[in-house]
C-alpha positions as CSV (number, residue, x, y, z in Angstrom):
1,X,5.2,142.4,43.4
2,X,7.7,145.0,45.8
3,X,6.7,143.2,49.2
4,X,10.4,142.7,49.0
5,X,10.4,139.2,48.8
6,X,13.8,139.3,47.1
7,X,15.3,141.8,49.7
8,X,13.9,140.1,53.0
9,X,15.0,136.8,51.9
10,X,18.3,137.3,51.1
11,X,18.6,138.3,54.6
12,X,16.7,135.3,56.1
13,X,18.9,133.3,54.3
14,X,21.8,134.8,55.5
15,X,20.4,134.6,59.1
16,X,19.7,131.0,58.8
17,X,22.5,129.7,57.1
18,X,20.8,128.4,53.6
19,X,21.1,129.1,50.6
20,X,18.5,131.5,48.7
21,X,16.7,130.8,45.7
22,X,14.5,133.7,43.7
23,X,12.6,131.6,41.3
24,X,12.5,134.5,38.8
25,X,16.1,134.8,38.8
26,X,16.4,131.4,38.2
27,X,13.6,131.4,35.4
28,X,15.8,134.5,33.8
29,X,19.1,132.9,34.3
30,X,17.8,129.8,32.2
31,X,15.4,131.4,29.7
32,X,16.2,135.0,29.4
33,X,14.7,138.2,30.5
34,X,11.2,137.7,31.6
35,X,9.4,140.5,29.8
36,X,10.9,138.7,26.5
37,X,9.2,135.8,27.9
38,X,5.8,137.2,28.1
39,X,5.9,139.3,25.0
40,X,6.7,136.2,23.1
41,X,5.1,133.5,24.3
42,X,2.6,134.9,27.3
43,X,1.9,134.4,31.0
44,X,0.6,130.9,31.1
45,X,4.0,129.8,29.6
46,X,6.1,131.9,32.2
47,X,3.7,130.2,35.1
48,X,4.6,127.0,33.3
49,X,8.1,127.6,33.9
50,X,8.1,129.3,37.1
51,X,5.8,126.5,38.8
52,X,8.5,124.0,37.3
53,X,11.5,125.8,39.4
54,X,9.5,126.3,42.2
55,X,9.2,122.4,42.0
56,X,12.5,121.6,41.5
57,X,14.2,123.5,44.2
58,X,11.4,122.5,46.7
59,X,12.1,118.8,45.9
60,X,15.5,118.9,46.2
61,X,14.9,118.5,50.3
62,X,17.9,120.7,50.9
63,X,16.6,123.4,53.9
64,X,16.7,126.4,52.0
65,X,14.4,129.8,51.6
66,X,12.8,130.3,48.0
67,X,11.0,133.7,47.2
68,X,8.3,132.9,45.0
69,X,6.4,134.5,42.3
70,X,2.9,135.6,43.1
71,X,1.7,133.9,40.5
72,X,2.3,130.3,41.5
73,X,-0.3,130.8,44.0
74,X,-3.0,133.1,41.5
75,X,-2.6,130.4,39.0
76,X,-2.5,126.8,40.3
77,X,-2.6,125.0,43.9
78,X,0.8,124.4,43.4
79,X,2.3,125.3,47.3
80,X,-0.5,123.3,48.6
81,X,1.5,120.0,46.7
82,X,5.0,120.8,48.5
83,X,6.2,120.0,51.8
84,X,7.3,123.4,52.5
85,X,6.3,126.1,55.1
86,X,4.8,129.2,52.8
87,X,4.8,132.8,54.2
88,X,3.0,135.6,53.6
89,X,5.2,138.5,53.4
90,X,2.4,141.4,53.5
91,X,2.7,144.5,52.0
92,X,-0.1,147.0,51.6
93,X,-0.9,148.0,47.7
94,X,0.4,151.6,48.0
95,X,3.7,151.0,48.9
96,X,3.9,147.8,46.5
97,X,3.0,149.7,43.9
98,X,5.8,152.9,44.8
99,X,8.1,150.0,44.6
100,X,6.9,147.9,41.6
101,X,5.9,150.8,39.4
102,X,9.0,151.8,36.7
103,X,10.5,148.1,36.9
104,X,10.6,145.8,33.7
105,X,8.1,143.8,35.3
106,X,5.5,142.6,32.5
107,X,2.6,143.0,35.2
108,X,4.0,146.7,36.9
109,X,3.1,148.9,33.9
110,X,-0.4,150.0,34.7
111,X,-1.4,151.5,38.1
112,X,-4.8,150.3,37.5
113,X,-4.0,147.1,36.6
114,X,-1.8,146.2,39.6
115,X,-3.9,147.4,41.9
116,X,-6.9,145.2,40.4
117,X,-4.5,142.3,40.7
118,X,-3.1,142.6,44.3
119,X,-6.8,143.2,45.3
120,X,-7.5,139.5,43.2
121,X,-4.4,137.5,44.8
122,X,-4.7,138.9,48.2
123,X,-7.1,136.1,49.6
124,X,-5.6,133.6,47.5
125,X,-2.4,134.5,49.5
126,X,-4.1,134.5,52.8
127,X,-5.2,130.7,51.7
128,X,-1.7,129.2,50.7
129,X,-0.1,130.6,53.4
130,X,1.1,128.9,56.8
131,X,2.2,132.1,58.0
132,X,2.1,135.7,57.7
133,X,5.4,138.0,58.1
134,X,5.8,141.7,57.6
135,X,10.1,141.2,57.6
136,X,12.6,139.2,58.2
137,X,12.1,138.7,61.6
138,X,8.4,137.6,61.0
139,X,9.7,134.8,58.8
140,X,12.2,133.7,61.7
141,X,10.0,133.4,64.3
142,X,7.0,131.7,61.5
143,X,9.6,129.1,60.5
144,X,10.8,128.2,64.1
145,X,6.6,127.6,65.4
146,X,7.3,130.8,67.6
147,X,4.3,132.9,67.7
148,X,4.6,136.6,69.2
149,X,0.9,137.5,69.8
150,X,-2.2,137.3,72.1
151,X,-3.2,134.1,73.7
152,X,-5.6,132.4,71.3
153,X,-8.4,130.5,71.7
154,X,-7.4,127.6,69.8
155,X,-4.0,126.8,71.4
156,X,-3.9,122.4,70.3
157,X,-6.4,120.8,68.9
158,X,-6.9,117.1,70.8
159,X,-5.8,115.1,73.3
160,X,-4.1,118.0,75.7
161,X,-2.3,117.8,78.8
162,X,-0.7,121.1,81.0
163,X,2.2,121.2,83.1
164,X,1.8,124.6,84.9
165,X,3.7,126.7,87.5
166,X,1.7,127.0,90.5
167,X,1.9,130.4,90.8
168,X,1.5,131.4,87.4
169,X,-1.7,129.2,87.9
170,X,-3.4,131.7,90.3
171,X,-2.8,134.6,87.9
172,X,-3.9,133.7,84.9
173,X,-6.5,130.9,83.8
174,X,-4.6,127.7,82.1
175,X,-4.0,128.1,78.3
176,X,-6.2,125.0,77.3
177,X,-8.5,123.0,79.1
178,X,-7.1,119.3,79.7
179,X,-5.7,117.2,83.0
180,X,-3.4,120.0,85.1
181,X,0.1,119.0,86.8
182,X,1.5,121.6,88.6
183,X,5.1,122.4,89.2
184,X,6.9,124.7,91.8
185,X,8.3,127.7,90.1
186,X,12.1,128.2,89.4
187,X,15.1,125.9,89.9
188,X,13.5,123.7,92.0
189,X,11.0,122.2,89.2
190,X,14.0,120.9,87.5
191,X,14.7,118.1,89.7
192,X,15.1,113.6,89.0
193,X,11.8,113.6,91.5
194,X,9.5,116.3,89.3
195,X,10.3,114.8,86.2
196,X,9.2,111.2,87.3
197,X,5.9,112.4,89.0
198,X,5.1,114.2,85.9
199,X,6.2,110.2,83.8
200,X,3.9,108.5,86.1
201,X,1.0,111.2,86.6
202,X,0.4,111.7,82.8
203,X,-2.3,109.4,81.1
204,X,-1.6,111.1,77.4
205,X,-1.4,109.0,74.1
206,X,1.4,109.3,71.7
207,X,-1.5,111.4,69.8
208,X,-1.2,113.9,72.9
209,X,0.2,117.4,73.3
210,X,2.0,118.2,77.0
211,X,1.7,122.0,76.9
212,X,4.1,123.9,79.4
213,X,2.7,126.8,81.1
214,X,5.4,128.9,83.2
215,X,9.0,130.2,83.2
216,X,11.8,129.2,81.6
217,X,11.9,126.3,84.5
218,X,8.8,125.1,83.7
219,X,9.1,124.9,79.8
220,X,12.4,123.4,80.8
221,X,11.0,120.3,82.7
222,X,8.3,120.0,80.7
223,X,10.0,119.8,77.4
224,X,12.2,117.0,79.1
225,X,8.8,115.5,80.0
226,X,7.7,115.5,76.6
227,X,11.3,114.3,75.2
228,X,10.8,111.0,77.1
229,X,7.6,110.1,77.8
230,X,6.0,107.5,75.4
231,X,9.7,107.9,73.5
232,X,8.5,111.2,72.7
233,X,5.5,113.4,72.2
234,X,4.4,116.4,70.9
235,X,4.9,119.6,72.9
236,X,4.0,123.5,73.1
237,X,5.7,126.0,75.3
238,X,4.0,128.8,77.3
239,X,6.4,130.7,78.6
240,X,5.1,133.5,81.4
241,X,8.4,135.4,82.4
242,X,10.8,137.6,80.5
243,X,13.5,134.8,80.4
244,X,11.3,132.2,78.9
245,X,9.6,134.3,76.6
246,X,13.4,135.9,75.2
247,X,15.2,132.8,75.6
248,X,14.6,129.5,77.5
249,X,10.9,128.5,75.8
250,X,12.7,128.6,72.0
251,X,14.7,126.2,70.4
252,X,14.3,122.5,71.8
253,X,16.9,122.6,74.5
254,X,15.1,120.5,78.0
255,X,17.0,119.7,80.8
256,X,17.3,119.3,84.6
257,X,19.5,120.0,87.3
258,X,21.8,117.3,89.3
259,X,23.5,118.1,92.2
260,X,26.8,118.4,89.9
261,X,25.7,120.7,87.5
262,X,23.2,123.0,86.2
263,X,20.9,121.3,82.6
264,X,23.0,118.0,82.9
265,X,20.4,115.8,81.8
266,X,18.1,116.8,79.0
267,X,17.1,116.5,75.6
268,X,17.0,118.4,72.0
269,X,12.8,118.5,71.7
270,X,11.8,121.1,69.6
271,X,8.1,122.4,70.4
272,X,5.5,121.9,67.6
273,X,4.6,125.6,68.6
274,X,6.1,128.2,71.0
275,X,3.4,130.8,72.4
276,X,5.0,134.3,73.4
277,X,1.8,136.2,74.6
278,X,3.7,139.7,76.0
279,X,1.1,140.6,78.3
280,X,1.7,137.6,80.1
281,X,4.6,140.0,81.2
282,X,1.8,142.4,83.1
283,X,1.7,140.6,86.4
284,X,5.8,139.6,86.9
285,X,7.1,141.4,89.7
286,X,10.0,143.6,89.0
287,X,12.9,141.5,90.7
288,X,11.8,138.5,87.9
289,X,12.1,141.1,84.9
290,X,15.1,142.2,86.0
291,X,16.4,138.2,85.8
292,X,15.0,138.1,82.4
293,X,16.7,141.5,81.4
294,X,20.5,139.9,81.9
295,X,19.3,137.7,78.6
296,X,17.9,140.6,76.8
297,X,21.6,141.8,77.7
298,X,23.4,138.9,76.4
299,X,21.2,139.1,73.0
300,X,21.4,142.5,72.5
301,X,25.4,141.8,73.0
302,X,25.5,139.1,70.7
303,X,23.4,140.9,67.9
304,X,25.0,144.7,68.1
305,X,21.9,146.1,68.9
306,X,20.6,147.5,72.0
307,X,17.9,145.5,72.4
308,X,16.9,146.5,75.8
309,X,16.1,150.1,75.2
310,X,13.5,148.6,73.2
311,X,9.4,149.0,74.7
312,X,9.0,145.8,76.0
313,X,6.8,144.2,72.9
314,X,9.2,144.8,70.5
315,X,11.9,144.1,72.8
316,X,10.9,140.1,73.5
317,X,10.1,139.9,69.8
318,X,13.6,140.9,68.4
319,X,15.4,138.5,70.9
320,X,13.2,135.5,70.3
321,X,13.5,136.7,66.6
322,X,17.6,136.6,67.3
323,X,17.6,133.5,69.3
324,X,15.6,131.7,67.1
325,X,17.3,131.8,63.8
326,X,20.5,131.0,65.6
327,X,18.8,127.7,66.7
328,X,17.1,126.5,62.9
329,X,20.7,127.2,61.8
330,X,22.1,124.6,64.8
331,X,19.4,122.9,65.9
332,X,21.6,120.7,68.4
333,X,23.9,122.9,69.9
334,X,27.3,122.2,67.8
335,X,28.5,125.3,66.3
336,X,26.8,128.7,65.7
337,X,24.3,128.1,68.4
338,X,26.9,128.1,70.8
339,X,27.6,132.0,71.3
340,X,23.9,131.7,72.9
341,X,26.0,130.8,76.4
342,X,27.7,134.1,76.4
343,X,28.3,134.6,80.3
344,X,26.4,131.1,80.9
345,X,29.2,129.0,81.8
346,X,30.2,131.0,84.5
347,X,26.6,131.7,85.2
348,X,25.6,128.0,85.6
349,X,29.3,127.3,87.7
350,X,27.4,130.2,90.4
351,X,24.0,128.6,90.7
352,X,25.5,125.4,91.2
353,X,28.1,126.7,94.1
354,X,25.2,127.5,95.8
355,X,23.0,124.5,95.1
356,X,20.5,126.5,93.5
357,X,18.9,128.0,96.4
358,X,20.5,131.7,96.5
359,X,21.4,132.8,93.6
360,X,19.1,133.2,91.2
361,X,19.6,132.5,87.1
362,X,19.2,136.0,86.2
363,X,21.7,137.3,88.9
364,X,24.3,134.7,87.6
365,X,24.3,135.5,84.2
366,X,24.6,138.9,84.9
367,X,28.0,138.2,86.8
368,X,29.1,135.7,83.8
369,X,28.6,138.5,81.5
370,X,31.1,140.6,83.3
371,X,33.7,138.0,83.8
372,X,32.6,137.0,79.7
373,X,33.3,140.8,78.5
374,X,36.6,141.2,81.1
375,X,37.9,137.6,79.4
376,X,37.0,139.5,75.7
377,X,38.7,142.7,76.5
378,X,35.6,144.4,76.2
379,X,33.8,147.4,77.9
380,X,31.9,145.9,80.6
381,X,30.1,149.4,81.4
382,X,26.2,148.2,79.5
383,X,26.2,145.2,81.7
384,X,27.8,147.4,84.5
385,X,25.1,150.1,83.9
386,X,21.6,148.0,83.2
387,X,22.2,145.1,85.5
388,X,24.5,146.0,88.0
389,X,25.8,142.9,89.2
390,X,27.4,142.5,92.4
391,X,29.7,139.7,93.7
392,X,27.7,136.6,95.5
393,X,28.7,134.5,98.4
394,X,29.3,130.9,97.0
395,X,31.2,127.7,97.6
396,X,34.5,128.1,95.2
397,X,35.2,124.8,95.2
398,X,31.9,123.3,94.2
399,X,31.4,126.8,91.7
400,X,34.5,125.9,90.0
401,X,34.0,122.2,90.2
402,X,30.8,122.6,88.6
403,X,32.5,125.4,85.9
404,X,35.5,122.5,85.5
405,X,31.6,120.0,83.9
406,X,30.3,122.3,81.9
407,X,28.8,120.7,78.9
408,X,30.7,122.8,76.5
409,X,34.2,121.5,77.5
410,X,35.8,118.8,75.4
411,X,38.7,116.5,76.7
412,X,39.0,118.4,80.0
413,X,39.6,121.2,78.2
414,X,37.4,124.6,79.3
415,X,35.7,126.0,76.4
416,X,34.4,129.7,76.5
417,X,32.3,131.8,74.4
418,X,33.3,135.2,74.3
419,X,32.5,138.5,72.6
420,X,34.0,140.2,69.6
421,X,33.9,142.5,66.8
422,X,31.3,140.5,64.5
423,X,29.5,138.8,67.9
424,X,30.1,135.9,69.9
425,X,32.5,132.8,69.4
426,X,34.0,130.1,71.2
427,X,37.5,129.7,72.6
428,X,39.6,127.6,74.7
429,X,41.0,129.3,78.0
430,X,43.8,128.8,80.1
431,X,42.7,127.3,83.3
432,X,44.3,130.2,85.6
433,X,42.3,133.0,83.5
434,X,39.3,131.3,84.0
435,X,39.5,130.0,87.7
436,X,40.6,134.3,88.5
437,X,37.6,135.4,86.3
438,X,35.3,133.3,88.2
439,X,36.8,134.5,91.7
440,X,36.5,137.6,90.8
441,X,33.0,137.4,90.8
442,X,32.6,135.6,94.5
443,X,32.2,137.6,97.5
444,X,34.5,137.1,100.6
């Protein structure tokens, strides 16, 4: 009672695109007024009915979020008997009971007795739970596997094998112990030739998990790796740099690089588990934190919030938090998900002009923000300000060739996402725009 369970999932809901469900509501809207209910016939017939609606709505295999009762956890197993993820949303007794206390709840009347009865379902709480969240974006990240946290000891149980970035390697000791494949860090991991020495170097079973330790290039091949191998095997993600951690480790998307274009082959392979440890940030060199601050930029952007101003902690926690309710709501890239490639297209159309050997990701997006925001009619003065992009040399022909694939373009049409009042969304362009927003950002 007054953790807000009401409150914060309403707004998860919203966030995620399902519908919401408050089981006491729906006890009241079928029964009457709750109090009535245990004045006249007692607790153990409200439980009756609330672990009946909690049943119901569970079963109906609809994704949804459902605030439950306290109760159905003090009184009967009964979360442990549905195939949902439960989370904890913790509240400390004091400020439960400032809310609670003056409510026509049945069980809010006595200070004494409330705080007797938090102190009695507190570990029963800590049992049925899967997770634990102190707000919405704890719930986000606990129903998308992504973990914000220190590196634990128990990473995967069994069978274990690690795809790791060489460098990353020499830094920090591996996150499990298992067989170790290393990878090259940055663009050129994501290659035809690393993907098939990592197919025919593995000896896991289908009962394995591949765990990718490294940037955002890394978890990228990896996750591919794990897509395909064995038709498909479990998978966590490691990621060791500011772009995997706010970004390119969450939400399933794998891919490599061909010649023609940037992520051109690839797979939707959600991990079983995404690890975010932030003090894995500790040891990246400025010029890498800067690449992964043009997606904090884009986030922050996209949400209306100025999430780079943020300590660094929070920072990566509100952007995976963002990024990764956008991606339960569109798990395979076909609508809302979409606004993610704010700057991208134009970002990936640059990497590619130069065959992925001189301009970096980070540096790119950057530049496809500004030509994004100029497209939008927006102020282009935060990306201006905190990333400072500057025009790159690059082959037009093979930048715009590339921009002309991009995977978001339907019927030879060029499709955009750009920036508005209430976030991002996608558009068609005319060809000319786009071809003199993307000059614009080439040097002589």
């Amino acid at each position: 009672m007054g953790a807000g369970k009401s409150t914060v999932g309403r707004e998860v809901a919203l966030r995620l695109g399902r519908p919401f469900y408050d089981v006491d509501e729906e006890v009241e809207r079928a029964e009457g007024p709750i109090g009535e209910l245990f004045e006249q016939k007692g607790e153990a017939a409200f439980r009756e009915l609330e672990a009946r609606f909690t049943r119901d709505l569970a079963e109906r295999r609809q994704p949804s979020v459902i605030a439950v009762g306290g109760g159905a956890v003090e009184t009967r197993n009964l979360l442990d008997n549905l195939d949902v993820l439960t989370v904890h949303l913790d509240v400390d007794v004091d400020t439960a009971w400032t809310r609670a206390q003056g409510s026509r709840r049945p069980l809010a009347r006595e200070e004494g007795e409330f705080r007797r009865r938090y102190e009695r379902r507190r570990p029963l709480y800590e049992q049925a739970a899967d997770a634990r969240a102190e707000d919405g974006d704890g719930i986000v990240l606990a129903a998308g596997g992504v973990t914000v946290s220190a590196m634990p000891a128990d990473l995967v149980p069994g069978p274990v094998g690690l795809v790791a970035d060489e460098r990353v390697l020499e830094l920090y000791p591996a996150p499990v112990e298992g067989p170790v494949l290393t990878v090259p860090p940055g663009e050129e991991a994501k290659t035809v030739a690393s993907a098939e020495r990592l197919w025919r170097e593995l000896r896991l079973d289908r009962s394995g998990t591949l765990v990718a330790f490294g940037g955002g290039c890394t978890t990228d091949l990896a996750g591919l790796v794990a897509a395909t191998y064995l038709r498909g095997i479990d998978w966590i993600a490691v990621p060791t740099t500011l772009v995997g951690q706010v970004d390119a480790a969450i939400g399933g998307k794998t891919a490599i690089n061909l010649p023609e274009g940037k992520n051109l082959v690839g797979a939707f392979h959600w991990p079983v588990r995404t690890m975010i440890d932030p003090e894995l940030l500790v040891t990246l060199p400025e010029e890498q934190r800067r690449e992964g601050l043009a997606e904090v930029v884009k986030t922050g952007l996209l949400a209306g919030e100025p999430f780079w101003e943020l300590p660094e902690g929070e920072l990566v926690r509100r952007c995976a938090a963002f990024k990764t309710a956008l991606c339960l709501r569109d798990p395979y890239d076909r609508g809302a998900r979409q606004v993610l490639n704010l700057g991208h297209t134009f970002a990936h159309a640059l990497e590619a002009g130069t065959g992925y050997e001189t301009v970096t990701h980070g540096r790119a997006v950057a530049l496809g923000l500004l030509a994004a925001l100029r497209l939008s009619g927006r102020p282009t003065e935060t990306v201006v300000d905190v990333l400072a992009p500057v025009p790159v040399k690059v082959d037009r022909e093979r930048a715009w060739e590339a921009l002309k694939r991009d995977k978001k373009s339907i019927g030879g049409e060029l499709t955009l996402v750009l920036l508005g009042d209430d976030g991002g969304y996608t558009t068609s362009a005319p060809e000319t725009d786009v071809r003199r927003a993307l000059d614009e950002l080439i040097a002589d």
